[in-house]
MARBA-3410 file (N, C-alpha, C, O; in Angstrom, 1 decimal):
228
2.2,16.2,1.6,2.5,14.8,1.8,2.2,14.5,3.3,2.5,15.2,4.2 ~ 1.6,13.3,3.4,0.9,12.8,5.0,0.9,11.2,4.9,0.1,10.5,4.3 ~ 2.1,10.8,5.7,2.9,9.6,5.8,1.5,9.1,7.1,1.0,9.7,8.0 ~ 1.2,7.9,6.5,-0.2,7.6,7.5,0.4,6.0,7.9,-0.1,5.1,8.6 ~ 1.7,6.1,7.3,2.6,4.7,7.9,4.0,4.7,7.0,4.1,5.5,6.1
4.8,4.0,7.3,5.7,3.8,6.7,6.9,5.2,6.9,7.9,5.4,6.2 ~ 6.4,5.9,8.0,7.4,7.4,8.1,8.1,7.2,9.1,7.7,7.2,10.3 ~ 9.6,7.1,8.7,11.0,6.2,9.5,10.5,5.0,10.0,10.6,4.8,11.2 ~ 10.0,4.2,9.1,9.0,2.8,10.0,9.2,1.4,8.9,8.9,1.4,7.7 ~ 9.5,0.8,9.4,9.2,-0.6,8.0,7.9,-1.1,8.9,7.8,-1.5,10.0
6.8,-1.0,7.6,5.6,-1.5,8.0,4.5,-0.3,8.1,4.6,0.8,8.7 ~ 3.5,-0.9,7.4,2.5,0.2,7.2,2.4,1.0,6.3,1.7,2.0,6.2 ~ 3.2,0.3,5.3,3.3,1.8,4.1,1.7,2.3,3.5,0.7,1.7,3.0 ~ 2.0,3.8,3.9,1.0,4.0,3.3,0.9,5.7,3.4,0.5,6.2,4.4 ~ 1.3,6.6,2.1,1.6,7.9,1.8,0.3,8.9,1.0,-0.3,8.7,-0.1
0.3,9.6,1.8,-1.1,10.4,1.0,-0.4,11.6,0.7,0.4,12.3,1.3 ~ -0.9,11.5,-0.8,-0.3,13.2,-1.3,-1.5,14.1,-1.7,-2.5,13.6,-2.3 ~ -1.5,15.3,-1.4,-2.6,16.1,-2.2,-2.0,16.9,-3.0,-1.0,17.6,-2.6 ~ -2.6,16.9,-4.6,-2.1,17.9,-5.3,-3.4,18.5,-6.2,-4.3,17.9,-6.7 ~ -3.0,19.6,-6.1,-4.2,21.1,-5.7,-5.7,20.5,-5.1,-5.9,20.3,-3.9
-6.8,20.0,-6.3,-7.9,19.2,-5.1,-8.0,17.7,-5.3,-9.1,17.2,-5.2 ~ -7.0,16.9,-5.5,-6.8,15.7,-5.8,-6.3,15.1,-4.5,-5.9,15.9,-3.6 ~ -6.3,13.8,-4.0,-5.8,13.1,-3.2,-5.9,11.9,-3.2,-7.0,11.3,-3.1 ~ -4.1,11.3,-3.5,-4.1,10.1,-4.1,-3.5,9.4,-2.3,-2.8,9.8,-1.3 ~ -4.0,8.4,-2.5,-3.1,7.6,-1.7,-2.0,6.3,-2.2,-2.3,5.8,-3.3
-1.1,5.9,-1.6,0.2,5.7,-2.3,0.1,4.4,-1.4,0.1,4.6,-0.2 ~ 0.0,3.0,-1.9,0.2,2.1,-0.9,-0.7,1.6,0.5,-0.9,2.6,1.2 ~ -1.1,0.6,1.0,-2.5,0.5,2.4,-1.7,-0.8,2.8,-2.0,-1.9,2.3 ~ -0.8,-0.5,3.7,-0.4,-1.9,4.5,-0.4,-1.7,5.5,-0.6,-0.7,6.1 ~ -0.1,-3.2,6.1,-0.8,-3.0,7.8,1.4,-3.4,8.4,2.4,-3.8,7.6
1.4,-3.2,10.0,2.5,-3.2,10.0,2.7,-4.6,11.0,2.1,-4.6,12.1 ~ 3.4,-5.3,10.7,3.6,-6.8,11.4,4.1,-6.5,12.6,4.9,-7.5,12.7 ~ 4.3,-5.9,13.8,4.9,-5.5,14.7,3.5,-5.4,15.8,3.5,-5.8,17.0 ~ 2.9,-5.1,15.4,1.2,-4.8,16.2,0.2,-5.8,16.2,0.5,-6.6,15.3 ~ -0.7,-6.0,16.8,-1.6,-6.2,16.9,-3.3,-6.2,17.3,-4.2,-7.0,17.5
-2.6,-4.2,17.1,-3.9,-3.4,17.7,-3.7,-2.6,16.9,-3.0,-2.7,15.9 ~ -4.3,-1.4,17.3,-5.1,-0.5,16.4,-3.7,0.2,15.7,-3.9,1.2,15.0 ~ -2.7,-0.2,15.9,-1.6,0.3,15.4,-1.3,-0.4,14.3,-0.9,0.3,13.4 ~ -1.5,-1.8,13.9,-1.2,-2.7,12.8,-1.8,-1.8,11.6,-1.1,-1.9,10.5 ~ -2.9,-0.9,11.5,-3.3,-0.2,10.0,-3.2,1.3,10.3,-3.1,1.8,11.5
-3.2,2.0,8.9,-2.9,3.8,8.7,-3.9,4.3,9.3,-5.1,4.0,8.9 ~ -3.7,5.0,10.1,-5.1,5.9,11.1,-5.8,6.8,9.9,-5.5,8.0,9.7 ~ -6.7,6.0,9.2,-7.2,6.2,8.3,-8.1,7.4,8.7,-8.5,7.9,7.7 ~ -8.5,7.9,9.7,-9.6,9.0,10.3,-9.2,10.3,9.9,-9.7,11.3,9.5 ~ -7.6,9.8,10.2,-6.9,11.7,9.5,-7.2,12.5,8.8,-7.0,13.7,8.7
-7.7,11.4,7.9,-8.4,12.2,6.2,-9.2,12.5,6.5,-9.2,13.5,5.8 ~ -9.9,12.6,6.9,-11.2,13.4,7.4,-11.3,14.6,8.2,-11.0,14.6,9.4 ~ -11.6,15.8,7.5,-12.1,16.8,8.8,-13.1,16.8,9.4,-13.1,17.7,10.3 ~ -14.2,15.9,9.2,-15.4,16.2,10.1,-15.7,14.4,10.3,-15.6,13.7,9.3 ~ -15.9,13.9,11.5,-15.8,12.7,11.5,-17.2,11.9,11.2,-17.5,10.8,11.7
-17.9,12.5,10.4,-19.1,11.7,9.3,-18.8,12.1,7.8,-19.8,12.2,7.0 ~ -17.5,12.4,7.6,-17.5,12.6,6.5,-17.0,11.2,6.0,-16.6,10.3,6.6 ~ -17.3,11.4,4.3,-17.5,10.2,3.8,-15.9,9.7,3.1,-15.5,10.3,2.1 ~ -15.6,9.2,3.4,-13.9,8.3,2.4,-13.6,8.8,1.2,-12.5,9.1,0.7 ~ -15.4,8.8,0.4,-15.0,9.0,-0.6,-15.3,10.5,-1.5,-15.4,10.8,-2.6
-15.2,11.0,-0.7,-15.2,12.6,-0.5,-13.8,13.3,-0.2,-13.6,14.5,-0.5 ~ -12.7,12.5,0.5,-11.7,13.1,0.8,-10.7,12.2,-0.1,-9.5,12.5,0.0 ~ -11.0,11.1,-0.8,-10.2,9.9,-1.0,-10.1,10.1,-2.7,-11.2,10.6,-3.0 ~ -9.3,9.9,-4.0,-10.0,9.8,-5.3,-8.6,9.1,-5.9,-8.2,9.4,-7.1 ~ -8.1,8.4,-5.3,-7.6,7.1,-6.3,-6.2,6.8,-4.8,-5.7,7.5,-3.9
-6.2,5.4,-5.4,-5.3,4.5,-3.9,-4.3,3.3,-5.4,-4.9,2.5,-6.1 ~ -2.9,3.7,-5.4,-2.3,2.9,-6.1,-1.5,2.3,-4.9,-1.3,2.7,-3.8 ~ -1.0,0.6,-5.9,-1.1,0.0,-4.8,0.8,-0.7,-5.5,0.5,-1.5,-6.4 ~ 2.3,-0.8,-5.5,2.7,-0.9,-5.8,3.7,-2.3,-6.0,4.6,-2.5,-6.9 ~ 3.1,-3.5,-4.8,3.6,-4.8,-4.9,2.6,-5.5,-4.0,1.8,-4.9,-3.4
2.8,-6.7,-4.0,1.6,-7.7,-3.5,2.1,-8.3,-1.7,1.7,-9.3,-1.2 ~ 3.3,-7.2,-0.9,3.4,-7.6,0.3,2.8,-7.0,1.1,2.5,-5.8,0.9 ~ 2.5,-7.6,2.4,1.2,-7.6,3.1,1.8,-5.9,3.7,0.9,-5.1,3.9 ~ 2.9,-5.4,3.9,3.1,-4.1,4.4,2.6,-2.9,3.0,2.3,-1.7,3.1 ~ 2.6,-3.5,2.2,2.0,-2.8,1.4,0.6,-2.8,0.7,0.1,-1.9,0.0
-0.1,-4.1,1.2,-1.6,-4.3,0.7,-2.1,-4.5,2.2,-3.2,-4.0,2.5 ~ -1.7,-5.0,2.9,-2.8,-5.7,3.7,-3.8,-5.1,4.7,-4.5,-5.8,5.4 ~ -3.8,-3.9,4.7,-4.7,-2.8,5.0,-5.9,-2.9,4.0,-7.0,-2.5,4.4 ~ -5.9,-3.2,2.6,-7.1,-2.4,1.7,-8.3,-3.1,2.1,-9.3,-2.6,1.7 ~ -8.4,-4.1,2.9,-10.0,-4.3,3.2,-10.4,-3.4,4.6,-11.5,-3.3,5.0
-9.5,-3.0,5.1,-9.8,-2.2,6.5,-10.4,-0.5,5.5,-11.2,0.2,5.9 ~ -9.8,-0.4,4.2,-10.0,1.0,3.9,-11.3,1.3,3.3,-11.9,2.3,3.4 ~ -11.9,-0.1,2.4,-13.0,-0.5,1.6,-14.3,-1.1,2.3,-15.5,-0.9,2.0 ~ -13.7,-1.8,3.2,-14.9,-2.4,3.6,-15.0,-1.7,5.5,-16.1,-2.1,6.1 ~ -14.6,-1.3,5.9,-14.4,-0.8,7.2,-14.7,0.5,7.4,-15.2,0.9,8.4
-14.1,1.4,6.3,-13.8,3.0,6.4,-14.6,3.3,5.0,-14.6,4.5,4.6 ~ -15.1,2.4,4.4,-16.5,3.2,3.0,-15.5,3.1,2.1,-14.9,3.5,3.0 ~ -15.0,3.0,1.5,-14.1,4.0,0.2,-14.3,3.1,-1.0,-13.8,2.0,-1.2 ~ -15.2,3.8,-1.7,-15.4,2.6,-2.9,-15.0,3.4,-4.0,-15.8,3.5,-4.9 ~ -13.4,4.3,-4.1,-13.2,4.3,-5.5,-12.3,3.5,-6.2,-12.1,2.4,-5.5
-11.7,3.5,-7.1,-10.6,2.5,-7.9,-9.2,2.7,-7.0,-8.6,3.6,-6.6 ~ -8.9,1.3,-7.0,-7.8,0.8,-6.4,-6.9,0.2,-7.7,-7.2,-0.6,-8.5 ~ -5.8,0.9,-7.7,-5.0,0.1,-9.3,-3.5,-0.3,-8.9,-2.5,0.3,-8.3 ~ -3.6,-1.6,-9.5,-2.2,-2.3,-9.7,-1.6,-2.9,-10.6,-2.0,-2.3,-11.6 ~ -0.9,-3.8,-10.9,-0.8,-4.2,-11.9,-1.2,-5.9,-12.1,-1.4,-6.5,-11.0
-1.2,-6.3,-12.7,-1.9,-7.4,-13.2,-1.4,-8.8,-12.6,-2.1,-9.8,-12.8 ~ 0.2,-8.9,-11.8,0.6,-9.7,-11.2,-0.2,-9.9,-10.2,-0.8,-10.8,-9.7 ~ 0.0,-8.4,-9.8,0.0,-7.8,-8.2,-1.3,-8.3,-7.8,-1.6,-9.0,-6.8 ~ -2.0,-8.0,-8.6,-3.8,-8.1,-8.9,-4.3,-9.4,-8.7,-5.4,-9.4,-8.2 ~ -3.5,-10.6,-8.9,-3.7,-11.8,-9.1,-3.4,-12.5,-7.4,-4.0,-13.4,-6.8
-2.1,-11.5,-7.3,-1.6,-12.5,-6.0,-2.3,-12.0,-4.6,-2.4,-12.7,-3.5 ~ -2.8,-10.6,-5.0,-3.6,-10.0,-3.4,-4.7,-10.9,-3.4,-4.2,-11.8,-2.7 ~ -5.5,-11.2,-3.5,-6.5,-11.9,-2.6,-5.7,-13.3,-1.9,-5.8,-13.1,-0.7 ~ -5.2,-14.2,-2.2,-4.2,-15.0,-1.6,-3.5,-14.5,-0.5,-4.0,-15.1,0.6 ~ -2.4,-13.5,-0.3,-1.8,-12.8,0.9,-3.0,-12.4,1.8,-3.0,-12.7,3.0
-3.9,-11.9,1.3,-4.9,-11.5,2.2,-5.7,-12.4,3.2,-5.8,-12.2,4.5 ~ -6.3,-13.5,2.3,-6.8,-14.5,3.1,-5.6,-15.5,3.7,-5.8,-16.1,4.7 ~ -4.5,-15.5,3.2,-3.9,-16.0,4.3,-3.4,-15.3,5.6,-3.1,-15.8,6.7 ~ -3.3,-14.4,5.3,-3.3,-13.0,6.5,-4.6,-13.7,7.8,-4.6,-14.1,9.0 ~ -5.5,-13.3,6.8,-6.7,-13.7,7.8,-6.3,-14.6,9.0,-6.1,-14.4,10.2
-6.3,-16.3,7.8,-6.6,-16.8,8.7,-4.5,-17.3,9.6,-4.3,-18.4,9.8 ~ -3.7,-16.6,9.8,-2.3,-16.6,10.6,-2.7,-15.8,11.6,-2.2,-15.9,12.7 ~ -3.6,-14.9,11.4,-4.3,-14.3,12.7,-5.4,-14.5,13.7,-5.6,-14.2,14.9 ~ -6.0,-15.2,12.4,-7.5,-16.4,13.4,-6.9,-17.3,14.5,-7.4,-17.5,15.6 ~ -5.1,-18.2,13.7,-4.9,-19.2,14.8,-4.2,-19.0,15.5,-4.0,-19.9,16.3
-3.2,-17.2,15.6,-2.9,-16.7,16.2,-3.6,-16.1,17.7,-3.1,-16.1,18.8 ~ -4.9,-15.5,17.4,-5.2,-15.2,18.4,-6.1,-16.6,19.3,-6.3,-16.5,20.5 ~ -6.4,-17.3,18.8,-6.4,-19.0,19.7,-5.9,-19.4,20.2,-6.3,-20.4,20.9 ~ -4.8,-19.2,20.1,-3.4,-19.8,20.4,-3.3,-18.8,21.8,-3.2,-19.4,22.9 ~ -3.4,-17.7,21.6,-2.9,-16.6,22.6,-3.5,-16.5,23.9,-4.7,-16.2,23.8
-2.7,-16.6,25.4,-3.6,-17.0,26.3,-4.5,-15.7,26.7,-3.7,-14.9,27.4 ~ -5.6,-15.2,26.6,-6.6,-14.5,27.2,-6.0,-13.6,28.4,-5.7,-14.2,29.4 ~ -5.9,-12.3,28.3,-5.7,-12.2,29.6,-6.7,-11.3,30.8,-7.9,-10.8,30.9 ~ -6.2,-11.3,31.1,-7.3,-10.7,32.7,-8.0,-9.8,32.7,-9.2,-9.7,33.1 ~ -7.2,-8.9,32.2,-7.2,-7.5,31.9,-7.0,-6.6,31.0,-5.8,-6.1,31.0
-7.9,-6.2,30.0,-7.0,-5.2,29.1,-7.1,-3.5,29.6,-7.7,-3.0,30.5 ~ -6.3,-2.9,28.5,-6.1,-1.7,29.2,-7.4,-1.1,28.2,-7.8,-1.5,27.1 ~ -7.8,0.1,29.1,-8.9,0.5,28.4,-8.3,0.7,26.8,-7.1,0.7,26.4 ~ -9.6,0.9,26.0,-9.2,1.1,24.4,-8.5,0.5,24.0,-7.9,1.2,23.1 ~ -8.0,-0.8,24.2,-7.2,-2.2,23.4,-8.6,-2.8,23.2,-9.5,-2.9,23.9
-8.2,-3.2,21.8,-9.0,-4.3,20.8,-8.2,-5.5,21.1,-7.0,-5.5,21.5 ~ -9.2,-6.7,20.9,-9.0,-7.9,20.9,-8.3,-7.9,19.0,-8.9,-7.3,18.1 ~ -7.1,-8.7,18.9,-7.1,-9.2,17.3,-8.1,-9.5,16.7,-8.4,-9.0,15.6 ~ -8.8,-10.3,17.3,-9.9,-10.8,16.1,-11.1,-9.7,16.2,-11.9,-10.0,15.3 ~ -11.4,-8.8,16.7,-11.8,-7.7,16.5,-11.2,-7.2,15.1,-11.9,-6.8,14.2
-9.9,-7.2,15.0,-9.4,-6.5,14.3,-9.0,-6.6,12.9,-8.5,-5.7,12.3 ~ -9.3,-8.0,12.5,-9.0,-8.7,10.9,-10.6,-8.6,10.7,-11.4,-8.7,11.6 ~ -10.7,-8.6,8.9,-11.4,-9.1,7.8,-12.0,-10.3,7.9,-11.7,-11.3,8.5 ~ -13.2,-10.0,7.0,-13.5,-11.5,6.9,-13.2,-12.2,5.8,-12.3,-11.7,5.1 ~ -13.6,-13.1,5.4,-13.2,-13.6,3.4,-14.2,-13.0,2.8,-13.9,-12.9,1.6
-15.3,-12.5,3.0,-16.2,-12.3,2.3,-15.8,-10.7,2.3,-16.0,-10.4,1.1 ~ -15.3,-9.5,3.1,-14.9,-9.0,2.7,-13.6,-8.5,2.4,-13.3,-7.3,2.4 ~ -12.8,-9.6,2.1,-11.6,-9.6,0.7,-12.1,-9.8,-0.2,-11.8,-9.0,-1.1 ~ -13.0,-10.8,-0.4,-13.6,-10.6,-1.7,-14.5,-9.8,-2.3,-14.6,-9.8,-3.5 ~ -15.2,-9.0,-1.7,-15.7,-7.4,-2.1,-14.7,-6.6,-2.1,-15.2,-5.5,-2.4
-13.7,-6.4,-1.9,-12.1,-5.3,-1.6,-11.6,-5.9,-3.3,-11.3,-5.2,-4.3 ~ -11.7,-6.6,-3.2,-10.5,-7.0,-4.5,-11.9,-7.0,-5.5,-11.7,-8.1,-6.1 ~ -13.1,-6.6,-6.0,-13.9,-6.0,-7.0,-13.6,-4.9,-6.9,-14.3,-4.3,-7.8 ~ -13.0,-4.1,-6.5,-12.6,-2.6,-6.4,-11.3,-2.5,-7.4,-11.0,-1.5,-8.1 ~ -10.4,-3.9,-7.4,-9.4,-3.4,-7.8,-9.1,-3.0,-9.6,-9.9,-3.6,-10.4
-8.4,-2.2,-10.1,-8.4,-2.3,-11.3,-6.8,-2.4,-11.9,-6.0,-2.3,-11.0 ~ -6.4,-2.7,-13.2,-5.3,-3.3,-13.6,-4.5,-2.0,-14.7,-5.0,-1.5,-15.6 ~ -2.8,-1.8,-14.1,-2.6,-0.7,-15.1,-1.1,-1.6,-15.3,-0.4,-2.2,-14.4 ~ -0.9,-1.6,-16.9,0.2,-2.3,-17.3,1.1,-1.7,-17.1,1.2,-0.6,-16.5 ~ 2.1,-2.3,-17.5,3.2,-1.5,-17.3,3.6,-0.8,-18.4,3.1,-1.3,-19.5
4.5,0.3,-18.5,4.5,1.3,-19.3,3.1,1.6,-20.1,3.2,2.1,-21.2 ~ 1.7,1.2,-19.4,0.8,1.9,-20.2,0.2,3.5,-19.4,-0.1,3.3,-18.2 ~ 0.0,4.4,-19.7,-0.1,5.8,-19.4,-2.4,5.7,-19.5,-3.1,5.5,-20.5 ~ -2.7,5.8,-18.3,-4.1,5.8,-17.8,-4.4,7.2,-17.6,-3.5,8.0,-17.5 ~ -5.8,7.4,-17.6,-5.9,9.0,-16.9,-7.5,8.3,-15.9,-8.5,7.7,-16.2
-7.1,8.7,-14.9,-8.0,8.6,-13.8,-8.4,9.6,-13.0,-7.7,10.0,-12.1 ~ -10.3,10.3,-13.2,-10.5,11.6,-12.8,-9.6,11.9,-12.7,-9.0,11.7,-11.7 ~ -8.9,12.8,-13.9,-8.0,14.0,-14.6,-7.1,13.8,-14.1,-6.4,14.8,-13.9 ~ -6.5,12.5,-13.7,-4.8,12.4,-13.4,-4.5,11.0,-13.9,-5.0,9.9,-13.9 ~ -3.1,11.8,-14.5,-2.3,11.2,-15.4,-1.6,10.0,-14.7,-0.9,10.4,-13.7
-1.6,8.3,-15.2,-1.1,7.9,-14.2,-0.1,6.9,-15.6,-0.6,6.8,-16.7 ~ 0.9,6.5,-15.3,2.1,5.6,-15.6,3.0,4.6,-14.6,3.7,4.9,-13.6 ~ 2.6,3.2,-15.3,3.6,2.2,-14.3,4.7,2.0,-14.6,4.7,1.2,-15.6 ~ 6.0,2.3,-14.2,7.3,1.4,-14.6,7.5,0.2,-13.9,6.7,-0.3,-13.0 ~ 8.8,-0.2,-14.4,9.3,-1.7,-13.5,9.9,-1.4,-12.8,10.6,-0.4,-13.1
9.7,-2.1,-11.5,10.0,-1.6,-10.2,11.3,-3.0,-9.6,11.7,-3.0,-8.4 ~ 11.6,-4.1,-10.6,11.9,-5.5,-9.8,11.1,-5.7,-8.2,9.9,-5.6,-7.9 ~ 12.4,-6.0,-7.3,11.6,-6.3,-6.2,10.9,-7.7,-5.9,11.4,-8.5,-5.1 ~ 9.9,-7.9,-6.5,9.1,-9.3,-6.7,8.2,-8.9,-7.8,7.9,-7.8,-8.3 ~ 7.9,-10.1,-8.2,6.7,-9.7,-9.5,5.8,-9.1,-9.1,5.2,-9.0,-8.0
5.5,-8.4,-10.5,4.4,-7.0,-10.8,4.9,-6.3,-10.0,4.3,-6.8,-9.1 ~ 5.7,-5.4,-9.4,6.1,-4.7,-8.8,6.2,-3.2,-9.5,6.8,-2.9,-10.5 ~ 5.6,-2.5,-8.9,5.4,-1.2,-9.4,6.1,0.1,-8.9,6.3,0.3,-7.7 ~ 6.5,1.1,-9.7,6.8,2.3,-9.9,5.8,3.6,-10.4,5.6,3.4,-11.6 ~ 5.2,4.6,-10.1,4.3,5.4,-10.6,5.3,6.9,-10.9,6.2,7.5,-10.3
4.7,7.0,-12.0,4.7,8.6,-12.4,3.1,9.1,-12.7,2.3,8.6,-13.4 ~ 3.0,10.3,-11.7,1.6,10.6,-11.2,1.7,12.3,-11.7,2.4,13.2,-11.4 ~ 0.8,12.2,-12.5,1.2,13.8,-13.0,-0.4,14.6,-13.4,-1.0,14.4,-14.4 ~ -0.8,15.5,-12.4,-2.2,16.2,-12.3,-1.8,17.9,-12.5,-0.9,18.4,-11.8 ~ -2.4,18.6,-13.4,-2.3,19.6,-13.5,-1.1,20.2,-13.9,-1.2,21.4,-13.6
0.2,19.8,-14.4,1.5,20.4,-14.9,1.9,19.9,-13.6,3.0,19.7,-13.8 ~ 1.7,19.5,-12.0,2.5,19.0,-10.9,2.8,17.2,-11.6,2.0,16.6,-12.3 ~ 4.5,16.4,-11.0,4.3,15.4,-11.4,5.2,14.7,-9.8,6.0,15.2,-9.0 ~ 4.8,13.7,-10.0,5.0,13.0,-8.1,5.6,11.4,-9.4,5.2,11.0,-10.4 ~ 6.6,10.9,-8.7,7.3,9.6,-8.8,7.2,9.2,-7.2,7.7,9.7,-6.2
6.3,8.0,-7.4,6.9,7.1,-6.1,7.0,5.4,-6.8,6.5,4.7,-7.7 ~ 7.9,5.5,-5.6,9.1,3.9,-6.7,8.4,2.4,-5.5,8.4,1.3,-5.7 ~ 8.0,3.0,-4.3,7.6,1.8,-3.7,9.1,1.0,-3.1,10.1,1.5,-2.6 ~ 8.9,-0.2,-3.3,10.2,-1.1,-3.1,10.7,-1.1,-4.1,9.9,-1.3,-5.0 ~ 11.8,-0.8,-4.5,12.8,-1.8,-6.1,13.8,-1.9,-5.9,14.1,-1.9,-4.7
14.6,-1.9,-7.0,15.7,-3.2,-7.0,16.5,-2.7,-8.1,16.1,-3.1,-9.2 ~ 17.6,-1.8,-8.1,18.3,-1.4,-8.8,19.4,-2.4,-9.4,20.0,-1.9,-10.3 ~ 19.7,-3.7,-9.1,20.1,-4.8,-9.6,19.0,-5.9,-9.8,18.0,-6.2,-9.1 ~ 19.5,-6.4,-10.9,18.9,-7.4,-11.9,19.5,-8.9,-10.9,20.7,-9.2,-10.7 ~ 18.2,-9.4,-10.5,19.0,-11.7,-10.0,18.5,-12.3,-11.4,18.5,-12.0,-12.5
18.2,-13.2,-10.9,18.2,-14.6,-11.9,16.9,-14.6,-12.2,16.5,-14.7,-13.4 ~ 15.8,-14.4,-11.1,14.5,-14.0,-12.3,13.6,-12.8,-12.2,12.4,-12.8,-12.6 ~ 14.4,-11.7,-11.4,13.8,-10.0,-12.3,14.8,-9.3,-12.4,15.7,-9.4,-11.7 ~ 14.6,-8.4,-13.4,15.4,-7.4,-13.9,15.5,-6.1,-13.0,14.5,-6.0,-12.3 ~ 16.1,-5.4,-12.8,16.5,-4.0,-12.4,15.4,-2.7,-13.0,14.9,-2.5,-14.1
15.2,-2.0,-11.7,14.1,-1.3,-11.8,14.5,-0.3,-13.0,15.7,0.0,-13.1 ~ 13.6,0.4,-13.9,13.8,1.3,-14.6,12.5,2.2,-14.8,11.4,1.9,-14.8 ~ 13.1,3.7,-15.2,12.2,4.2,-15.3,13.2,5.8,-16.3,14.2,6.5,-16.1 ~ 11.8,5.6,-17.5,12.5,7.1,-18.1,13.0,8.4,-17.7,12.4,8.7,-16.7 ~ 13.7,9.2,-18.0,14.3,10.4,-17.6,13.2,10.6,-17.3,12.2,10.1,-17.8
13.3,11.8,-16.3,11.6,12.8,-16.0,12.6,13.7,-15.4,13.8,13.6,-15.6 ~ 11.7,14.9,-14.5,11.9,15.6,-13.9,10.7,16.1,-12.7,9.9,17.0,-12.8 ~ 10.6,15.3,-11.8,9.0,15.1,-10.7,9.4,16.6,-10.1,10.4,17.3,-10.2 ~ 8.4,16.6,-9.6,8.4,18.4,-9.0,8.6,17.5,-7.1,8.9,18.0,-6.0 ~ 8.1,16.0,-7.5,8.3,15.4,-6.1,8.7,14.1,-6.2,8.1,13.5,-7.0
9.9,13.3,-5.5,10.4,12.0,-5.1,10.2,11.1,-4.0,11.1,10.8,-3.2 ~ 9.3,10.7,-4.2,9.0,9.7,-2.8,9.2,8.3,-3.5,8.7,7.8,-4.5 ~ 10.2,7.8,-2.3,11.1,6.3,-2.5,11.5,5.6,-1.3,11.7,6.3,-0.3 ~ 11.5,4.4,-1.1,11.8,3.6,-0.1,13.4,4.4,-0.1,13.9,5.1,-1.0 ~ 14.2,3.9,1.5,15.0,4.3,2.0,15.3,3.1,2.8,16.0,3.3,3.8
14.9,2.0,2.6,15.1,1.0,3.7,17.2,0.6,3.9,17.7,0.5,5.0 ~ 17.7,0.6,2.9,18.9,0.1,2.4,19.9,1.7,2.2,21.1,1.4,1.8 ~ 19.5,3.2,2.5,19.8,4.1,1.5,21.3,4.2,2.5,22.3,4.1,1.7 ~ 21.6,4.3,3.6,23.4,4.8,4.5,23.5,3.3,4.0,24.7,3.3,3.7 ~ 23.1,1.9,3.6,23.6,0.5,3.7,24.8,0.3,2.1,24.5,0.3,0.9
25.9,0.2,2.7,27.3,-0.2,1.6,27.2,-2.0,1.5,27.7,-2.7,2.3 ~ 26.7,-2.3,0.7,26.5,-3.8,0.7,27.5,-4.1,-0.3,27.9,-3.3,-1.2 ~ 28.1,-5.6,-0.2,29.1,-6.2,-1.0,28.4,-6.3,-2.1,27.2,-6.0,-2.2 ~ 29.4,-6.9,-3.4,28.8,-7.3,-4.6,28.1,-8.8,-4.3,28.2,-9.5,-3.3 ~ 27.4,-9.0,-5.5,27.2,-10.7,-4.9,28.3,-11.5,-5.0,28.3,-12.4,-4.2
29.4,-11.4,-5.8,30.5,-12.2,-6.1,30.8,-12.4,-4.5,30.9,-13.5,-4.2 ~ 31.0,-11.4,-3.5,32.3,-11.1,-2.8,31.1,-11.7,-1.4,31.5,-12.2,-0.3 ~ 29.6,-11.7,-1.7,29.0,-13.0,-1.0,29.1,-13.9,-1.1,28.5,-14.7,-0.4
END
């Protein structure tokens, strides 16, 4: 496991696991705190030889809700860094990424206009707008994507993939990831209580040989809503 964001961090999520010669990535968000080369996953790591190709070290990227710390990286990974294999979400999620994205874009276009120039940068700082997408490729990133229902069980080059409900926000996803008798649960964001319009995350008994789960709320004793 190789946390390439999101490790003790809100922002950036984005988890690489290898299991035996597989390597999935778990999430591609950029982290709202930055605005340099720190905002996306030092995507280079995957690589041992620095002309090697994305999609040589890369073979499936699930993607688990439609918030920008969890998507807003995938045109930096597709169209920036090569990787043209299947990108899978679910059919909400699918709908609402290109939207977050181009509005991403352009809160950063009038961001950095806004921002007064300065004198001096320190060597190896990027300008922001160096640093964002264009629309044209969001919309080559999101032909990449493909669509996995929920509770329907996929196999993608030889790994077993399954979506639960995750609450959270719509299409929000949970994976059970199971290659070779190894099986990996990662839950993403959810929502162990049910509001007024999503239900509480669920997912069948299993037994993962691995648990990777948000921890944002996990020491937090929160009131009931009544007693809010």
């Amino acid at each position: 496991v190789m946390p390439l964001g999101a490790g003790q961090d809100v922002g950036r999520s984005c988890i690489i696991i290898k299991i035996l010669d597989k390597t999935i990535m778990l999430d591609c968000g950029i982290h709202m705190g930055f605005n340099d080369a720190r905002r996306v996953p030092d995507f280079a790591k995957l690589k041992k030889f620095k002309d090697e190709k994305m999609d040589d070290v890369l073979d499936l990227c699930l993607i688990s809700h439609f918030h920008l710390d969890h998507v807003g990286a995938i045109p930096y990974l597709t169209e920036m860094f090569g990787y043209h294999g299947p990108v899978y979400m679910t059919m909400p999620t699918r709908a609402i990424v290109p939207f977050m994205l181009e509005d991403f874009r352009k809160v950063c276009i009038d961001a950095a206009r806004n921002e007064e120039e300065k004198e001096e940068k320190d060597e190896g700082e990027k300008d922001i707008r160096t640093m964002i997408y264009t629309s044209e490729q969001i919309s080559k990133c999101t032909q990449r994507f493909h669509v996995i229902n929920l509770h329907e069980t996929i196999n993608v080059k030889g790994i077993k993939l399954k979506a639960y409900y995750a609450g959270h926000v719509l299409g929000a996803a949970m994976f059970l990831i199971e290659y070779r008798g190894v099986k990996v649960v990662y839950t993403g964001d959810f929502n162990s209580n049910s509001d007024r319009h999503l239900g509480a995350a669920w997912i069948e008994k299993c037994k993962p040989d691995l648990l990777i789960t948000e921890s944002t709320y996990a020491t937090t004793i929160r009131d009931s809503k009544r007693a809010r």
